[in-house]
py3Dmol code that shows the C-alpha trace and the ligand (Angstrom):
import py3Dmol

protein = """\
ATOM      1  CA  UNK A   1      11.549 -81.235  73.540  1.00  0.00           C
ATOM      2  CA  UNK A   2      14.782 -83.605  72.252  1.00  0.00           C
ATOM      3  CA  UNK A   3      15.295 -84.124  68.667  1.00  0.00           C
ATOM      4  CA  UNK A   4      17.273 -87.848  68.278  1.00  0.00           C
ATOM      5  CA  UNK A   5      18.401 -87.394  64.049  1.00  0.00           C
ATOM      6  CA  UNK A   6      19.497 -90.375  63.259  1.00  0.00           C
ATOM      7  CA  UNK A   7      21.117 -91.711  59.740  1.00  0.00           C
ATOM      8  CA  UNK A   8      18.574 -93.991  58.072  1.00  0.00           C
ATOM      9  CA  UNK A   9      15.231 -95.377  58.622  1.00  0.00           C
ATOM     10  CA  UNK A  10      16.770 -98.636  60.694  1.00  0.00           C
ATOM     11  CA  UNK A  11      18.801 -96.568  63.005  1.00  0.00           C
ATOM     12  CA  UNK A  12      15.546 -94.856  63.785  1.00  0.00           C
ATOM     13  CA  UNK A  13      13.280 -98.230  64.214  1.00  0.00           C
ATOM     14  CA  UNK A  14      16.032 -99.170  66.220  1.00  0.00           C
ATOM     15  CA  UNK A  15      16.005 -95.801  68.861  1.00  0.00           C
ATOM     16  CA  UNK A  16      12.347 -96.387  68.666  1.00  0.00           C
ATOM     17  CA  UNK A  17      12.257-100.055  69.732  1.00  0.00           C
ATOM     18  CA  UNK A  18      15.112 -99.120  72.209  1.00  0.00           C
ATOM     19  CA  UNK A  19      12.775 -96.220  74.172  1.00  0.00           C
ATOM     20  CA  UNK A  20       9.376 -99.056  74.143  1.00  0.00           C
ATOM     21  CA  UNK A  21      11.715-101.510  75.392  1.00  0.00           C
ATOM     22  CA  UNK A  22      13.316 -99.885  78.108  1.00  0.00           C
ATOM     23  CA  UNK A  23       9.862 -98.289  78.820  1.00  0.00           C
ATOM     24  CA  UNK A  24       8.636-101.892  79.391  1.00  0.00           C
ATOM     25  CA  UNK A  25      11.958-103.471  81.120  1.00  0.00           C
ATOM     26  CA  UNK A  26      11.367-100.496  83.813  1.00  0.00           C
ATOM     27  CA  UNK A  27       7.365-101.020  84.365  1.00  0.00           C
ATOM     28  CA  UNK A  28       6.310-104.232  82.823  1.00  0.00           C
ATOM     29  CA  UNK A  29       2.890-103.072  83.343  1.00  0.00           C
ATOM     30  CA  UNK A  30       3.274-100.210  81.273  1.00  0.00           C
ATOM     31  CA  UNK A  31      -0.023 -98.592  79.365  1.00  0.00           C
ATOM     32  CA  UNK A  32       1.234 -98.065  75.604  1.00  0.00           C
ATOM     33  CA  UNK A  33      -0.234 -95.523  73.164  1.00  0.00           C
ATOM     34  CA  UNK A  34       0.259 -96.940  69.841  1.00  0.00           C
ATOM     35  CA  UNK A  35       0.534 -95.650  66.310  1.00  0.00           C
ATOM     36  CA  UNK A  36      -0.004 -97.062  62.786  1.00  0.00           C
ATOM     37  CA  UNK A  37       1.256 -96.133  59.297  1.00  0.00           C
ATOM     38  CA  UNK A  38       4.353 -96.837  57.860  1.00  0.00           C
ATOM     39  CA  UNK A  39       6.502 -95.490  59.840  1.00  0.00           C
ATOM     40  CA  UNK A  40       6.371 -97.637  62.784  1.00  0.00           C
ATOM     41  CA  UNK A  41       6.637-100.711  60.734  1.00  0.00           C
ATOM     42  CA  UNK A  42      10.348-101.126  61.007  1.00  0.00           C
ATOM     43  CA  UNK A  43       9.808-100.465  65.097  1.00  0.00           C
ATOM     44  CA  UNK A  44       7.373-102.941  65.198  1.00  0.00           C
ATOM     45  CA  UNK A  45       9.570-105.482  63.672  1.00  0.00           C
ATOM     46  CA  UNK A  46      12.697-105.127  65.784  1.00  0.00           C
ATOM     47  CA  UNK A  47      10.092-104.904  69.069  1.00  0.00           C
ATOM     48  CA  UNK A  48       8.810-107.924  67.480  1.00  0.00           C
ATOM     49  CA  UNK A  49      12.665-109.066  66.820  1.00  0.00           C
ATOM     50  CA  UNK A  50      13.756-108.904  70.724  1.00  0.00           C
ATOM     51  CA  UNK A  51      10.663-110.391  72.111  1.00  0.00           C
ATOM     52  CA  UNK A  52      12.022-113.556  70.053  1.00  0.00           C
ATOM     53  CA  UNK A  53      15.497-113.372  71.076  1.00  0.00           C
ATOM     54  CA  UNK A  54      15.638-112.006  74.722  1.00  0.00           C
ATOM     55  CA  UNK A  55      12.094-112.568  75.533  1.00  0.00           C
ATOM     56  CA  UNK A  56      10.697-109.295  75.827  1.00  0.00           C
ATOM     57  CA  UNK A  57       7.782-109.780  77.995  1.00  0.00           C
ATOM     58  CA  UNK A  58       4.315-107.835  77.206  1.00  0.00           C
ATOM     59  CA  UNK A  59       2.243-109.815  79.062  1.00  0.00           C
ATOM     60  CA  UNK A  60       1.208-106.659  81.754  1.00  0.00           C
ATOM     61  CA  UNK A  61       1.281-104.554  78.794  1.00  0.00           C
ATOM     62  CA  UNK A  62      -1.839-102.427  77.857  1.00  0.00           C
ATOM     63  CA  UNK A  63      -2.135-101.055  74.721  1.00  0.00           C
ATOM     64  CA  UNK A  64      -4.450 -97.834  73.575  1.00  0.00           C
ATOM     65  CA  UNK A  65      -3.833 -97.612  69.719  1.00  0.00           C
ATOM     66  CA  UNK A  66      -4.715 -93.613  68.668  1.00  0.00           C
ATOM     67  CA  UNK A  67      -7.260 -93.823  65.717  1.00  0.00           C
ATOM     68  CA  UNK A  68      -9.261 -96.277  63.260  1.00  0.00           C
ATOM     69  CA  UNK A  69     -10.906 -95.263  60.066  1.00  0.00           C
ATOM     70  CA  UNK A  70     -15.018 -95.230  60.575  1.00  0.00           C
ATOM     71  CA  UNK A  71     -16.809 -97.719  58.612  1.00  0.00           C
ATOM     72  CA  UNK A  72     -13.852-100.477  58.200  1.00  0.00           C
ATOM     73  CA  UNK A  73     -14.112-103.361  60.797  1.00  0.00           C
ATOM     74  CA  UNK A  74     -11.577-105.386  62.694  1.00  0.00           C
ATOM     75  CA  UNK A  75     -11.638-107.942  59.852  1.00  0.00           C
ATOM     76  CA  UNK A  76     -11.107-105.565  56.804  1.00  0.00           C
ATOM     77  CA  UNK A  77      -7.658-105.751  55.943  1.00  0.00           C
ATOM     78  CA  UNK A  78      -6.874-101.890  55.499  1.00  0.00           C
ATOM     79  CA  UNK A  79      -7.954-101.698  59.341  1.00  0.00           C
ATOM     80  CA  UNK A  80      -5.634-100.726  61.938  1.00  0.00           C
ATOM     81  CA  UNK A  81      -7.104-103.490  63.720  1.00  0.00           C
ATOM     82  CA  UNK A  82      -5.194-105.925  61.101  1.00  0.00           C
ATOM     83  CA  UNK A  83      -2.467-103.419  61.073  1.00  0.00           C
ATOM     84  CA  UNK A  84      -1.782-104.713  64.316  1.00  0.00           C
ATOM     85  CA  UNK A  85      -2.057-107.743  64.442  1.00  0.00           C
ATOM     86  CA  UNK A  86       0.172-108.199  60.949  1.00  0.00           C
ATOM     87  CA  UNK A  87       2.884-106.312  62.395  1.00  0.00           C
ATOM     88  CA  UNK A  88       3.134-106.514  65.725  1.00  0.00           C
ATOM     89  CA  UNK A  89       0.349-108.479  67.794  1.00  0.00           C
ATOM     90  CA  UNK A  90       0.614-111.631  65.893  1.00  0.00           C
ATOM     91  CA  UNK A  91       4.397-112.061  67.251  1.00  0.00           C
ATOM     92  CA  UNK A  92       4.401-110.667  70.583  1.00  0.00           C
ATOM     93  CA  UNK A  93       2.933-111.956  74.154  1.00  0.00           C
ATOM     94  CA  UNK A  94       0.026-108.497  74.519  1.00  0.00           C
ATOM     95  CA  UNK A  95      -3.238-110.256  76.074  1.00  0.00           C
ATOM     96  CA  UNK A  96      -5.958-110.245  73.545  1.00  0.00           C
ATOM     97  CA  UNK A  97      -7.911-108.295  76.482  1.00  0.00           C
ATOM     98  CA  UNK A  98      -5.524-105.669  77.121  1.00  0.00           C
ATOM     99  CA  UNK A  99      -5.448-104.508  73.105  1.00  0.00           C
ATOM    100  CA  UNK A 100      -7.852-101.221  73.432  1.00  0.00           C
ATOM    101  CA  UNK A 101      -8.310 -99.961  69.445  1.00  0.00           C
ATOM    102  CA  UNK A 102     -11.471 -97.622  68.509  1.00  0.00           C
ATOM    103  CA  UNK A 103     -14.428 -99.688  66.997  1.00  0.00           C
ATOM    104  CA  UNK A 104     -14.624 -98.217  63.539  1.00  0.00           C
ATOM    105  CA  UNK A 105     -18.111 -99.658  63.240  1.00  0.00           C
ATOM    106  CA  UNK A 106     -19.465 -98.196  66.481  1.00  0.00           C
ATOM    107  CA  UNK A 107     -23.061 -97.318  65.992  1.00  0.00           C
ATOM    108  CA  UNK A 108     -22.371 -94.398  68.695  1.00  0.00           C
ATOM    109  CA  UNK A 109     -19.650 -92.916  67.791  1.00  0.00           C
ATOM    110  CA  UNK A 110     -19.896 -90.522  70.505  1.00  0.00           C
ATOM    111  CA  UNK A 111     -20.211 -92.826  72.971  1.00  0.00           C
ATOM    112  CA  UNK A 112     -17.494 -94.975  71.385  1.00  0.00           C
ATOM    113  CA  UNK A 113     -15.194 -92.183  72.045  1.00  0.00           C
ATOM    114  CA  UNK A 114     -16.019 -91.448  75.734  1.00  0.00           C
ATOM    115  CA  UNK A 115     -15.727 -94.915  76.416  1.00  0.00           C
ATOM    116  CA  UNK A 116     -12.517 -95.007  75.302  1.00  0.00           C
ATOM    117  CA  UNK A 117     -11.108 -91.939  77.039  1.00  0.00           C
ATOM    118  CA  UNK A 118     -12.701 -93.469  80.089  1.00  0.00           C
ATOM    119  CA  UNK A 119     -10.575 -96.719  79.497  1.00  0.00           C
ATOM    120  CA  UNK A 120      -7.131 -95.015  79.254  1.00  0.00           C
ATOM    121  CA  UNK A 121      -7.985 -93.314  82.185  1.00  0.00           C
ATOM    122  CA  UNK A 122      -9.237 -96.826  84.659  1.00  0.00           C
ATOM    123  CA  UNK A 123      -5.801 -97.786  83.199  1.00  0.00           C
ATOM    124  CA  UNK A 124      -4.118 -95.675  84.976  1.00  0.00           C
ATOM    125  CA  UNK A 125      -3.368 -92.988  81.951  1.00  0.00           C
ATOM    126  CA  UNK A 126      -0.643 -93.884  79.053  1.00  0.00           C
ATOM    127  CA  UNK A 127       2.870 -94.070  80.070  1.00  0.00           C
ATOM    128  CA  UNK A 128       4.118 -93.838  76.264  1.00  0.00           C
ATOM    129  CA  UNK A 129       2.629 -92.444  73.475  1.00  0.00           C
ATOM    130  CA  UNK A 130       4.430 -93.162  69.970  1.00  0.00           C
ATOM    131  CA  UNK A 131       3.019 -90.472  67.021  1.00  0.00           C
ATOM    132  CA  UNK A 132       3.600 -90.794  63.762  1.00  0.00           C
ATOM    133  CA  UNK A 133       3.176 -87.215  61.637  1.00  0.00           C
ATOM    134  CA  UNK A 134       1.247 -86.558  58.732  1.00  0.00           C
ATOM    135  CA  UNK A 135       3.006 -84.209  55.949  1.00  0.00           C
ATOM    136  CA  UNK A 136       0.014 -81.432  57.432  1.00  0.00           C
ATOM    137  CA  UNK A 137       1.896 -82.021  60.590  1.00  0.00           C
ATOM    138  CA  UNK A 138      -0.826 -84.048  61.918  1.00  0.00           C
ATOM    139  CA  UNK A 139      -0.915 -85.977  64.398  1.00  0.00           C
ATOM    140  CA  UNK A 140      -3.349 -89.266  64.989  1.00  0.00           C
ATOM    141  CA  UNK A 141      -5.855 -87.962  62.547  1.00  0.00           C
ATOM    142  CA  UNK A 142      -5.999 -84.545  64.465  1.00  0.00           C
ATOM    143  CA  UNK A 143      -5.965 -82.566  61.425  1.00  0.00           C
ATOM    144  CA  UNK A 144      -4.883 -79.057  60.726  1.00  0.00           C
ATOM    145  CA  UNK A 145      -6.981 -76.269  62.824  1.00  0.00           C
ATOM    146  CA  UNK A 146      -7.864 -78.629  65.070  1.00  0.00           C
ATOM    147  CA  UNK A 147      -9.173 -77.967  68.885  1.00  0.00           C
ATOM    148  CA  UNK A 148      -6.148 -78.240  70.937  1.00  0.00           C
ATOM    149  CA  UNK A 149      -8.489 -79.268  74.066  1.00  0.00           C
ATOM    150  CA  UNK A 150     -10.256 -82.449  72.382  1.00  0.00           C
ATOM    151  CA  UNK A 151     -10.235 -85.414  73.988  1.00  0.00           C
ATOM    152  CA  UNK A 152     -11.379 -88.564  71.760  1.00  0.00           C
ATOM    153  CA  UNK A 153     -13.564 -87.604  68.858  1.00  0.00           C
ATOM    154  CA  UNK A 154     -14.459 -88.345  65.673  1.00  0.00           C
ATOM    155  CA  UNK A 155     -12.853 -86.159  62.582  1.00  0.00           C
ATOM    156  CA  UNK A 156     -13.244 -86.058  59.032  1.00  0.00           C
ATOM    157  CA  UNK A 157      -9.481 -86.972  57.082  1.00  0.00           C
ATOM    158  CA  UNK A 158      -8.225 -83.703  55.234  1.00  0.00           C
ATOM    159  CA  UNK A 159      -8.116 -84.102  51.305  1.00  0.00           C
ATOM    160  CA  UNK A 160      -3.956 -83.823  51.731  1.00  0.00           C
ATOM    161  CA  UNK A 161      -4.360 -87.123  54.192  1.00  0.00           C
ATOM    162  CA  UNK A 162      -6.503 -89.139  52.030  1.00  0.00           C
ATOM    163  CA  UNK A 163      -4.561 -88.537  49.472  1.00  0.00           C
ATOM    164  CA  UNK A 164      -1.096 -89.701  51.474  1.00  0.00           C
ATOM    165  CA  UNK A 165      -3.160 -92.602  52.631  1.00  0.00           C
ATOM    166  CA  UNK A 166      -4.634 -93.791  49.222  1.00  0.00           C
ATOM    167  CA  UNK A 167      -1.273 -95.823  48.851  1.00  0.00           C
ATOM    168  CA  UNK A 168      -2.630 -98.351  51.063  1.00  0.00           C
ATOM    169  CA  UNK A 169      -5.994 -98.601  49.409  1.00  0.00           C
ATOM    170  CA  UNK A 170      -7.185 -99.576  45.433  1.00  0.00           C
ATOM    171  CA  UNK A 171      -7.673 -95.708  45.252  1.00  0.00           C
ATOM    172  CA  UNK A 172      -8.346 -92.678  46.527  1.00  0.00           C
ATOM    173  CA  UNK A 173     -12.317 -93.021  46.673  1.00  0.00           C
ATOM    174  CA  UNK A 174     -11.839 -96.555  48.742  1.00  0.00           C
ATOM    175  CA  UNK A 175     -10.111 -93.966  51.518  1.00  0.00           C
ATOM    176  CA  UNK A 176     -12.945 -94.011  54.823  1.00  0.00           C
ATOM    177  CA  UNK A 177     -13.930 -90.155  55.097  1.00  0.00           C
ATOM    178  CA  UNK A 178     -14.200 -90.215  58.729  1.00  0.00           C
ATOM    179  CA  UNK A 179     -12.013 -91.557  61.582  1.00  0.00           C
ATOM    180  CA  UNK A 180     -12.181 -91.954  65.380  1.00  0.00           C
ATOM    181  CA  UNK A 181      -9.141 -90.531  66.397  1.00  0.00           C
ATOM    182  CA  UNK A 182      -7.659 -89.417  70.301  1.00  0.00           C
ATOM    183  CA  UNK A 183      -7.253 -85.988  70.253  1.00  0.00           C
ATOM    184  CA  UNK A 184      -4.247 -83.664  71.493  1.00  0.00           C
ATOM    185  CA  UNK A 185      -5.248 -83.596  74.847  1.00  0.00           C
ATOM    186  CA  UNK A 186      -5.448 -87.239  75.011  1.00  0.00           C
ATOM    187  CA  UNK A 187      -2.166 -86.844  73.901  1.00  0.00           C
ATOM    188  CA  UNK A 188      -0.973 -84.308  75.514  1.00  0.00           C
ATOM    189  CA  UNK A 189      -2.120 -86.276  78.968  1.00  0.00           C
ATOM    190  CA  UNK A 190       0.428 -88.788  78.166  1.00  0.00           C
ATOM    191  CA  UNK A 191       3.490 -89.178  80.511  1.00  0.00           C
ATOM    192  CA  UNK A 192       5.778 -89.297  77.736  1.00  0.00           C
ATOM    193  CA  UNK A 193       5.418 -88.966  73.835  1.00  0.00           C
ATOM    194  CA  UNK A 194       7.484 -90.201  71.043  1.00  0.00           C
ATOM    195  CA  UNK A 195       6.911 -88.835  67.488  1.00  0.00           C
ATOM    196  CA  UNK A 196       8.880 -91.043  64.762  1.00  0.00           C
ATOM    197  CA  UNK A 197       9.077 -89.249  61.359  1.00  0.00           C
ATOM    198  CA  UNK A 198      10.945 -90.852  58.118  1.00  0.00           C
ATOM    199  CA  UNK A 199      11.148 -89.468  54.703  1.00  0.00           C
ATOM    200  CA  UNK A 200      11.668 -85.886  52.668  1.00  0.00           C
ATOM    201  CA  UNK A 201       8.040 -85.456  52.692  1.00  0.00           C
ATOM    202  CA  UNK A 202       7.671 -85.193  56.036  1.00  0.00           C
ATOM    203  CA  UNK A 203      10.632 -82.683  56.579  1.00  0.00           C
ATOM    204  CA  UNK A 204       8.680 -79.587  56.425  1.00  0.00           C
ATOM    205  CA  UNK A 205       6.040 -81.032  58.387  1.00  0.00           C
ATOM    206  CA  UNK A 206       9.069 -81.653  61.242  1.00  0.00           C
ATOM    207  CA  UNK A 207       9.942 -78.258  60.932  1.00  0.00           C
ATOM    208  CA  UNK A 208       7.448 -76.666  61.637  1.00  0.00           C
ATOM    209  CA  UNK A 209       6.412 -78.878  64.593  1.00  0.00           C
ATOM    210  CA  UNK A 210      10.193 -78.430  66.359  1.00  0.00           C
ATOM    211  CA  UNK A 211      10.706 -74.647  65.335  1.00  0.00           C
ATOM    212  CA  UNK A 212       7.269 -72.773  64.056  1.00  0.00           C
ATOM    213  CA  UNK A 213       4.829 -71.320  66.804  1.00  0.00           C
ATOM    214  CA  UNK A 214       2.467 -73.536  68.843  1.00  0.00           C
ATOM    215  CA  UNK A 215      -0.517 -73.380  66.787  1.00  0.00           C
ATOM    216  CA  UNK A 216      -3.606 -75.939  65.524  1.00  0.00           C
ATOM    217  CA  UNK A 217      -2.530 -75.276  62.200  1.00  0.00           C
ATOM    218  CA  UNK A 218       0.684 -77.422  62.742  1.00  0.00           C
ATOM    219  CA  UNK A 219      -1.212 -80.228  65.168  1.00  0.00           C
ATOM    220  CA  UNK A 220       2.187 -81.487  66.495  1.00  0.00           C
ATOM    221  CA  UNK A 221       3.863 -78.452  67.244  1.00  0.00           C
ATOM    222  CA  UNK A 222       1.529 -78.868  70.777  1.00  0.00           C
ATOM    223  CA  UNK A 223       4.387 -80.957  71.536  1.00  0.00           C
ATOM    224  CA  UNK A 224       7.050 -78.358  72.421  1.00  0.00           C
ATOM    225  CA  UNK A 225       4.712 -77.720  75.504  1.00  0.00           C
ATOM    226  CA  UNK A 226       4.723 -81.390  76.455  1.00  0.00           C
ATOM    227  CA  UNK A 227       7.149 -82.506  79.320  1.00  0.00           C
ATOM    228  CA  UNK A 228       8.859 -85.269  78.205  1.00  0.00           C
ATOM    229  CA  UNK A 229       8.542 -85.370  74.189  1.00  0.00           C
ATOM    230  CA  UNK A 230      11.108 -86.814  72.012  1.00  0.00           C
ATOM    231  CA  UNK A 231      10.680 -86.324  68.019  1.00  0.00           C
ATOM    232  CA  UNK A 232      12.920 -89.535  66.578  1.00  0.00           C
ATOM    233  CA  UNK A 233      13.619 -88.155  62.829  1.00  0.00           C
ATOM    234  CA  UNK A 234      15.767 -89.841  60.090  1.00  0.00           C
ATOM    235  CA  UNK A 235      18.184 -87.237  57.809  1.00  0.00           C
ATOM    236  CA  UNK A 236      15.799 -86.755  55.595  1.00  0.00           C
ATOM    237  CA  UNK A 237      13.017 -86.000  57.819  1.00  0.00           C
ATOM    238  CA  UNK A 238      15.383 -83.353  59.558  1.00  0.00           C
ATOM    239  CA  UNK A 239      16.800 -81.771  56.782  1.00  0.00           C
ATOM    240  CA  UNK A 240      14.736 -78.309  56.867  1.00  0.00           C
ATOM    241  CA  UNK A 241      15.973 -78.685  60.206  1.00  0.00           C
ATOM    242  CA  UNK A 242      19.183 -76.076  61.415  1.00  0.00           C
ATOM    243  CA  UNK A 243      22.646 -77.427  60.499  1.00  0.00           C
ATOM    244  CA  UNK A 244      23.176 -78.560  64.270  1.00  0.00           C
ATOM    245  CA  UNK A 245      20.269 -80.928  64.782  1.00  0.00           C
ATOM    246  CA  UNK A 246      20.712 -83.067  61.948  1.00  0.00           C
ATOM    247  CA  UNK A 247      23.094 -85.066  63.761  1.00  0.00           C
ATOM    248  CA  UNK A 248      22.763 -86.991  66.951  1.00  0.00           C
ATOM    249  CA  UNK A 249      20.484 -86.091  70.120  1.00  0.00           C
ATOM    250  CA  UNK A 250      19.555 -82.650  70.945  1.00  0.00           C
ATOM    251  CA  UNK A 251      17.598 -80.454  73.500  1.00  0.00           C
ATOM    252  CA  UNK A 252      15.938 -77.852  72.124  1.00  0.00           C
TER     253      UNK A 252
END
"""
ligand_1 = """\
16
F6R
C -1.640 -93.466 62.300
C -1.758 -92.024 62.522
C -1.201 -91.033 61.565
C 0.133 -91.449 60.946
C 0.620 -90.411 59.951
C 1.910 -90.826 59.266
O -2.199 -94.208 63.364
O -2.351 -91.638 63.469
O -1.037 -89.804 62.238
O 1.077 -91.588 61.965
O -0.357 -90.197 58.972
O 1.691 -91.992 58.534
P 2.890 -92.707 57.762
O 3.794 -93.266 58.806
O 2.224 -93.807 56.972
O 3.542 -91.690 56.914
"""
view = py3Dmol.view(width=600, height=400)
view.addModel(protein, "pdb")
view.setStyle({"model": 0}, {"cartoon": {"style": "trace"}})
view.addModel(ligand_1, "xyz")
view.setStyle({"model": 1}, {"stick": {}})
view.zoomTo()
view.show()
């Protein structure tokens, strides 16, 4: 695993955008997992920001986004579906056709979910994951105690997540329950994985992912026993972190 701590929240948007773009300068056919959330807003603007200026072209791009909420459609404005498209699909070249996001109104679910899993696979797998982490340590909505070996499922949002996530709704009880969400071996079949983290509140959560044991109660700590995982954290994000990786690029 490589921790990259960087200064502030831009520096890290900025060694974000930097790993997607090279990622697509080397295969311009790559297969993208993508994240929501705050976090990746500032990546998706200076993605969005180079695709203006140098022409960054993700026109072979695929994209595989790793959750939606159940019950909120493409249309509803606190969908990831309009997540996307506000921050980052609205600017950029990604065919309509190759944008693969869960249908939160699927009628069956189950099926919703093996279709999808069957999709990043005819697409050859995904070449770059980016995570965000939830202050459980979650990662997509894979929740604490969750089963390590799940592919694409639905799960029901912990208390601690709809609570995090009622700042993008009128309140808590507007939060959907339920979510589709790929789970950690969907993740863990990704070539490489990037997990961005920003903020104090997520500093324990980092912790524990880099340093505690591999275990379901801390989802992302799965990722020390991925190949090629990078965790991108700002200062504050790595501050529970040891004295030596809160500056710069590490291996650890
Ligand atoms: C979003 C997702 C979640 C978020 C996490 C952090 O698609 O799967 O795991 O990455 O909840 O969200 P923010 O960045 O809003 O703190």
């Amino acid at each position: 695993m490589r921790i990259i701590t960087t200064e502030s929240y831009d520096e890290l948007s900025m060694a974000a955008a930097s790993i997607v773009a090279g990622q697509i300068y080397l295969k311009p056919a790559s297969v993208l997992g993508l994240t929501t959330g705050s976090t990746p807003e500032g990546m998706y603007g200076k993605l969005v920001a180079v695709h203006k200026a140098i022409g960054l072209d993700f026109s072979k791009v695929t994209t595989f986004n790793l959750d939606a909420y159940l019950g909120l459609g493409a249309d509803d404005p606190q969908s990831y579906h309009h997540f996307m498209q506000k921050h980052f699909f609205d600017y950029v070249n990604v065919k309509p056709e190759n944008i693969h996001i869960p249908d939160g109104l699927a009628k069956d679910v189950t099926g919703e979910c093996r279709a999808y899993d069957a999709a990043i696979r005819a697409a050859g797998g995904i070449d770059l994951q980016l995570l965000g982490i939830g202050r459980n340590a979650h990662i997509g909505f894979n929740e604490p105690d969750v089963k390590f070996e799940a592919a694409t499922h639905k799960v029901r949002l912990d208390d601690e997540t709809i609570q995090a996530n009622a700042r993008f709704f009128e309140d808590e009880t507007a939060v959907p329950r339920y979510a589709i969400s790929m789970g950690i071996k969907t993740i863990m079949l990704a070539r490489r994985v990037v997990l961005l983290a920003s903020g104090w509140e997520k500093a324990d959560a980092v912790k524990r992912a880099v340093l505690g044991s591999v275990s379901p109660a801390t989802p992302a700590s799965i990722l020390q026993l991925h190949q090629d995982a990078t965790i991108i954290a700002d200062s504050a994000a790595a501050s529970l972190l040891p004295e030596k990786f809160q500056h710069g690029e590490h291996e650890i």
